[in-house]
Wavefront OBJ file of the C-alpha trace (Angstrom):
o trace
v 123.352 102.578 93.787
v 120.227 100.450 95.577
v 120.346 103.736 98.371
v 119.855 106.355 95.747
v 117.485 104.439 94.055
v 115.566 104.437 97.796
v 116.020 108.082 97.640
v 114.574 108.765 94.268
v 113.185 105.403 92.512
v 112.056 105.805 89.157
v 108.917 103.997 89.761
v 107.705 106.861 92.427
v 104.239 105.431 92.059
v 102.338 102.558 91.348
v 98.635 101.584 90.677
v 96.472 98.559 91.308
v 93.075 97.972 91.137
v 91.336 95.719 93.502
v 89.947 92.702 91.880
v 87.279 91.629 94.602
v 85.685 93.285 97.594
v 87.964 93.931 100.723
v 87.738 95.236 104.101
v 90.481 97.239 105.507
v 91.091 98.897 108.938
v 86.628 98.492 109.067
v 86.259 100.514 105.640
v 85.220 98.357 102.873
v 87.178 98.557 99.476
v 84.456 97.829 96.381
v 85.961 95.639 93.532
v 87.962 98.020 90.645
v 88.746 100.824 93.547
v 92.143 102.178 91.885
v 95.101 101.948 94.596
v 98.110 104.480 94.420
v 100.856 103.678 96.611
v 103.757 106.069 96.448
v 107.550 104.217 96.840
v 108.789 107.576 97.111
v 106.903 107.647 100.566
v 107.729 103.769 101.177
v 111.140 104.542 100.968
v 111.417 107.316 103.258
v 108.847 105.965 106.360
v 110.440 106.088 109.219
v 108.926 102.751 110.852
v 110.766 100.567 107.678
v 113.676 102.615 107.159
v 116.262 103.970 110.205
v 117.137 107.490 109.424
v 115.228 107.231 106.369
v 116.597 110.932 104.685
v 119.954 109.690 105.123
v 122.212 108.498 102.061
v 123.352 105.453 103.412
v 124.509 103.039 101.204
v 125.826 100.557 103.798
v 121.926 99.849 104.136
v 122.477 97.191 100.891
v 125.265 95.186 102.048
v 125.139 91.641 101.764
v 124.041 91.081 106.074
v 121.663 94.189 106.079
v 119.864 93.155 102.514
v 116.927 90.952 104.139
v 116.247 94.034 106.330
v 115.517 95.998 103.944
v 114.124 94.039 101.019
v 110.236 93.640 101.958
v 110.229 97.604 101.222
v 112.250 98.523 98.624
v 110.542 98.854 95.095
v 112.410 101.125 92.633
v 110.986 99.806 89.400
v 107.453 98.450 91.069
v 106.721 95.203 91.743
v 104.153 92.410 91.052
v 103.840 91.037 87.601
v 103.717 94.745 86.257
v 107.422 95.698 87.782
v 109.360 97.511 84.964
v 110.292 95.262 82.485
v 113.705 97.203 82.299
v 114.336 96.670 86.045
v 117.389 94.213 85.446
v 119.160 96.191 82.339
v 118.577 99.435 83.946
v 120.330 98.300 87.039
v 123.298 96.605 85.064
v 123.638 99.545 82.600
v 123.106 102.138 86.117
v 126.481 99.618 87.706
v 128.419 99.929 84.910
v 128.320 103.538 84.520
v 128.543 104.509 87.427
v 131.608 102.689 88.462
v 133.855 104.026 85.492
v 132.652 107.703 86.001
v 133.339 107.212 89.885
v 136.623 105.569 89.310
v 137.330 108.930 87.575
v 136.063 111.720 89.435
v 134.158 112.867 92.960
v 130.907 114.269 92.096
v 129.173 117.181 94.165
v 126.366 119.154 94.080
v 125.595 122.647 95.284
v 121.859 122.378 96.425
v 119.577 119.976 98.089
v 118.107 117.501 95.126
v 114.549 118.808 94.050
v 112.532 116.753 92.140
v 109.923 116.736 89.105
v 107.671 113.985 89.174
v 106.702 113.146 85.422
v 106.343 109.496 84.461
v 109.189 108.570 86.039
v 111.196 110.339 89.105
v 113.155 113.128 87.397
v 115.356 115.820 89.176
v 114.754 119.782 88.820
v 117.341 121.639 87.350
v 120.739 121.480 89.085
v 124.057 121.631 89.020
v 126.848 118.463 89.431
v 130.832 118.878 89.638
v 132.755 116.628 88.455
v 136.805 116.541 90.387
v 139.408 114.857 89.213
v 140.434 112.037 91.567
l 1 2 3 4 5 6 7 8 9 10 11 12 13 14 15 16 17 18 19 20 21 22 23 24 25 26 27 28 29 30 31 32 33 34 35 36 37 38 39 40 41 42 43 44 45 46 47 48 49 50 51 52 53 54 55 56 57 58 59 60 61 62 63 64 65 66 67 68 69 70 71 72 73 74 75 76 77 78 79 80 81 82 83 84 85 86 87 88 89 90 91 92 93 94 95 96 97 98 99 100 101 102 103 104 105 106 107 108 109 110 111 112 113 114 115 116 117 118 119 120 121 122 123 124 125 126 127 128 129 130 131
C-alpha cells in the first residue's frame, strides 16, 4: 500500500509560505514567498528513491522503512498533514486486503493521472480474476 501511495500520493502537492527572510543556494527568499513542493516529484527522484518508477513494495518493510521515511509524504506533512492521514490508511488496509484475498487485479494501460485536489487517475480500465 505505502509503494502505491509513493507512486500516486493523494497529497501531490503542498504549499508553505515562508515566515521570515531566507537565503538559499545565494538567492534570497522575502518573507510570505509561497513554496510549492510537489511529492509526486519527491517520490519519484532518483537521488532518494532506487529505481524510483518501479512498484516495489518491498521498499516498506520493517529493515528498509528508515531508508525511506525522510521522503515519503502521501498526505503532507508539518502541522497541516491531512487530518485523515491515519483513517485513510486503516480504511485503504482493510480494503484492500479482503478484495486481494479475493481476486488478482490487472490493468490494460500504463496509469495516467488527473491532478485535481487530490491525485486522481484518468479513465481506465481494472480486471478483477478470481483467485
Amino acid at each position: 500500500m505505502e509503494e502505491g501511495l509513493r507512486l500516486y500520493p493523494p497529497a501531490y502537492v503542498i504549499d508553505r509560505i515562508a515566515n521570515r527572510e531566507d537565503q538559499f543556494n545565494g538567492t534570497t527568499i522575502k518573507k510570505g514567498t509561497l513554496f510549492l513542493m510537489s511529492i509526486y516529484e519527491l517520490h519519484r527522484y532518483e537521488a532518494f528513491w532506487e529505481d524510483p518508477l518501479a512498484f516495489k513494495p518491498e521498499r516498506f518493510e520493517a529493515q528498509n522503512q528508515k531508508k525511506y521515511q525522510e521522503y515519503y509524504y502521501p498526505f503532507g506533512a508539518g502541522p497541516r498533514m491531512c487530518v485523515g492521514n491515519n483513517f485513510a490508511m486503516f480504511e485503504m488496509m482493510m480494503v484492500i486486503a479482503e478484495v486481494l484475498k479475493k481476486y488478482r487485479i490487472t490493468t490494460d494501460a500504463p496509469i495516467e493521472i488527473n491532478p485535481l485536489i487530490s491525485l486522481k487517475p484518468k479513465q481506465m480500465n481494472l480486471y478483477f480474476e478470481l483467485r
